[in-house]
C-alpha positions as CSV (number, residue, x, y, z in Angstrom):
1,X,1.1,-8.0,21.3
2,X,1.5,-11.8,21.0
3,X,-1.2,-13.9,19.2
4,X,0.1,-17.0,19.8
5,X,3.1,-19.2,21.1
6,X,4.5,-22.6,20.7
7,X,7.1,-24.9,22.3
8,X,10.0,-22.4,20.8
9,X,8.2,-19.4,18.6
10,X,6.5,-16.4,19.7
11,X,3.8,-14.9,17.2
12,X,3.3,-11.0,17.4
13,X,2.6,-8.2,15.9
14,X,5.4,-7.1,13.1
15,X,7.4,-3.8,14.5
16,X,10.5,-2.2,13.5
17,X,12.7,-3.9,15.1
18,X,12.0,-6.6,12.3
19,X,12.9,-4.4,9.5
20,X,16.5,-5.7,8.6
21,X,15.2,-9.4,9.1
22,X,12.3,-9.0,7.2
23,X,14.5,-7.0,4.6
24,X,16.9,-9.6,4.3
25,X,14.6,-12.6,3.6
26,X,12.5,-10.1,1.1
27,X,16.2,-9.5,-0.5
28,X,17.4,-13.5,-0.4
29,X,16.3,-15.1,-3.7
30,X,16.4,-18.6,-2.4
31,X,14.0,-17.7,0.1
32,X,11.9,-16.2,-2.0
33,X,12.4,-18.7,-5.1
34,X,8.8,-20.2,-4.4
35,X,6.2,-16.9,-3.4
36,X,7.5,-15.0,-6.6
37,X,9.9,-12.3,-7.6
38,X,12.0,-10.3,-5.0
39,X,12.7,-6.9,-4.3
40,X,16.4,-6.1,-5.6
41,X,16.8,-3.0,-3.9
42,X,16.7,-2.5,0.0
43,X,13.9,0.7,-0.4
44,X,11.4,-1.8,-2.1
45,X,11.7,-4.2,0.8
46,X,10.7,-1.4,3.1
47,X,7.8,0.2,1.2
48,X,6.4,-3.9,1.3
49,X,7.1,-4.1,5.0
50,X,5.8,-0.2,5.7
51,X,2.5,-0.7,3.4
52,X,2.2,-4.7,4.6
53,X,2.9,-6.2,7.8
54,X,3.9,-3.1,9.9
55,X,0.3,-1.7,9.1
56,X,-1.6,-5.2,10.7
57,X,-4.3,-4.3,13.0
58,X,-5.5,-6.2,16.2
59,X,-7.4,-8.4,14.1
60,X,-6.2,-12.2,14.9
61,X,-6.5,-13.3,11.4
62,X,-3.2,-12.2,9.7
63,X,0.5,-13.1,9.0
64,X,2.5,-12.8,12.3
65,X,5.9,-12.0,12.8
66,X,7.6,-15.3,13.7
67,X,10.3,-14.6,16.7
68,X,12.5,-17.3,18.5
69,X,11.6,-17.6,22.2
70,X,12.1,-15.7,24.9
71,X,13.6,-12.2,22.8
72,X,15.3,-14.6,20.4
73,X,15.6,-13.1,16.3
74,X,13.1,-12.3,14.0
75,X,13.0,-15.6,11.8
76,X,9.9,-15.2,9.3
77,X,6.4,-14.4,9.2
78,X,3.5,-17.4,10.0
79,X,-0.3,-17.1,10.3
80,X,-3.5,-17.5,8.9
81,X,-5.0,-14.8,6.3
82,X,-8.3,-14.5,5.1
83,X,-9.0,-17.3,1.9
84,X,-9.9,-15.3,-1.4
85,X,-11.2,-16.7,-4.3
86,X,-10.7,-15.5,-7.8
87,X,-12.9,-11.9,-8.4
88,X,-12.1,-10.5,-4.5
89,X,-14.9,-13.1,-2.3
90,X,-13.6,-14.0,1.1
91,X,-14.9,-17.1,2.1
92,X,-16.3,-17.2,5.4
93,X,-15.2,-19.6,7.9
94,X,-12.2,-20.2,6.0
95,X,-8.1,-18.9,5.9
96,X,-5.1,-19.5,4.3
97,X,-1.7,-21.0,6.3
98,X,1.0,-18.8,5.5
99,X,4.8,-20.1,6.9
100,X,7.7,-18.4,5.5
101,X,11.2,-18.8,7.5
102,X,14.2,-17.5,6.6
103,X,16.9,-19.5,5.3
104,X,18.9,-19.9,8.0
105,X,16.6,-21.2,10.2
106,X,15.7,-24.3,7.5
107,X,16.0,-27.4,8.2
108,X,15.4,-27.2,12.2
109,X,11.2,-27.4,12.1
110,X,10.1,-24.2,12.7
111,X,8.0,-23.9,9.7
112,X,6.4,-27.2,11.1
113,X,6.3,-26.0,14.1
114,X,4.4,-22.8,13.1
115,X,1.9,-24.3,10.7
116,X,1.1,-27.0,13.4
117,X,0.1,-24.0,16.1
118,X,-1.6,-21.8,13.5
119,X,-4.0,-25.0,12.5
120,X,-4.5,-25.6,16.0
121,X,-5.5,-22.0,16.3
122,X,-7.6,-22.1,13.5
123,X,-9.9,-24.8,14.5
124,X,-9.4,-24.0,18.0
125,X,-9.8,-20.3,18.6
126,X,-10.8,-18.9,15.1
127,X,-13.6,-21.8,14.8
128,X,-12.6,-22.5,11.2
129,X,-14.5,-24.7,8.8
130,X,-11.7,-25.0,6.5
131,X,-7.9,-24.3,6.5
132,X,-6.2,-24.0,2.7
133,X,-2.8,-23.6,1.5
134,X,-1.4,-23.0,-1.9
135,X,2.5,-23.9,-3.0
136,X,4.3,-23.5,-6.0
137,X,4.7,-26.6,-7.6
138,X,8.6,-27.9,-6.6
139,X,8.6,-25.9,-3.4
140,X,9.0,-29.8,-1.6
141,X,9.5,-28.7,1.7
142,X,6.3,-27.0,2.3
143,X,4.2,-29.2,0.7
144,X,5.8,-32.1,2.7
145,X,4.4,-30.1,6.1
146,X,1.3,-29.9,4.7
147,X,0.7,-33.2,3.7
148,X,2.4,-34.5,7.4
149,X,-0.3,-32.0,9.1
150,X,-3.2,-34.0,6.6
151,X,-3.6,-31.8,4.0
152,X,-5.1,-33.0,0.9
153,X,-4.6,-31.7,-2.5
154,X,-7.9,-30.2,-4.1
155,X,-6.6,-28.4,-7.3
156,X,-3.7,-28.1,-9.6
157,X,-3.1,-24.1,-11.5
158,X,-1.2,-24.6,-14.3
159,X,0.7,-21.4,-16.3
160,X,4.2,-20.4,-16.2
161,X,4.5,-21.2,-12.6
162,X,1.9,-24.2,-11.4
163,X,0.3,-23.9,-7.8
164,X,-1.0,-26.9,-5.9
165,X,-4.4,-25.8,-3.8
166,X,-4.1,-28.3,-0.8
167,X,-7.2,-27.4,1.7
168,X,-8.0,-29.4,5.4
169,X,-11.8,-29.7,6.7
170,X,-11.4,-30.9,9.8
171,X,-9.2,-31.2,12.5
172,X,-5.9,-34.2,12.0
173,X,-4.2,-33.1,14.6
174,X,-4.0,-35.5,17.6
């Protein structure tokens, strides 16, 4: 099932034919560098993919797997996932972007590309009020797309890793 589509991505549901993809970014610790720890072994990268994204419902409010167009490769996982604040609330009328492309695919927009469509989707089909993000401090690239899409920064987390809370309330898309 595709949830939605741009000029060169395709945004379905995750299957099994994404398992060594989504294995191999899981695995790849520049990829993961900025979302946290990484699986070192190849079974811990399954158990995530069998308890996480191959268990997604119909529900359009999730993290998608991210596929080149027509039947191109699996290249990451985009989308929008509920927002949670701190003690388990889910804000309603709100989500979190979510784009995470694997490294050999950087450097050629796609990670643009797919938080451009999921905040058009957000405002357009989901009828968001609000659309946040948050980055690990350092992680440049991504917080350069969200500050080209209008994102604003609301909050700063400081600890052993800081997180920037960036958050857009209203449509800046043209």
């Amino acid at each position: 099932m595709n949830i939605l589509e741009s000029k060169r991505l395709l945004f379905r549901q995750h299957s099994l034919i994404d398992l060594d993809q989504y294995c191999a970014m899981e695995m790849d610790a520049d990829v993961r560098r900025y979302v946290g720890g990484y699986p070192r072994f190849r079974d811990d990268a399954e158990r995530k993919f069998r308890d996480g994204p191959l268990r997604r419902t119909s529900d359009r409010l999730g993290v998608w797997a991210t596929v080149l167009k027509p039947d191109g490769p699996y290249i990451g996982r985009s989308g929008l996932y509920p927002h949670v604040h701190s003690g388990g609330r889910i804000t309603v009328g709100e989500a979190a972007l979510s784009f995470y492309i694997a490294r050999e695919f950087w450097g050629q927009g796609f990670a643009t590309e797919a938080a451009v469509a999921f905040v058009q989707f957000g405002w357009e089909e989901l009828k968001l009020s609000r659309i946040v993000a948050t980055v690990q401090e350092g992680n440049d690239a991504s917080i350069h797309i969200l500050k080209k899409l209008g994102f604003e920064l609301i909050s700063t987390e400081r600890g052993p890793r800081s997180f920037l809370k960036f958050a857009l309330n209203e449509p800046a898309l043209a």
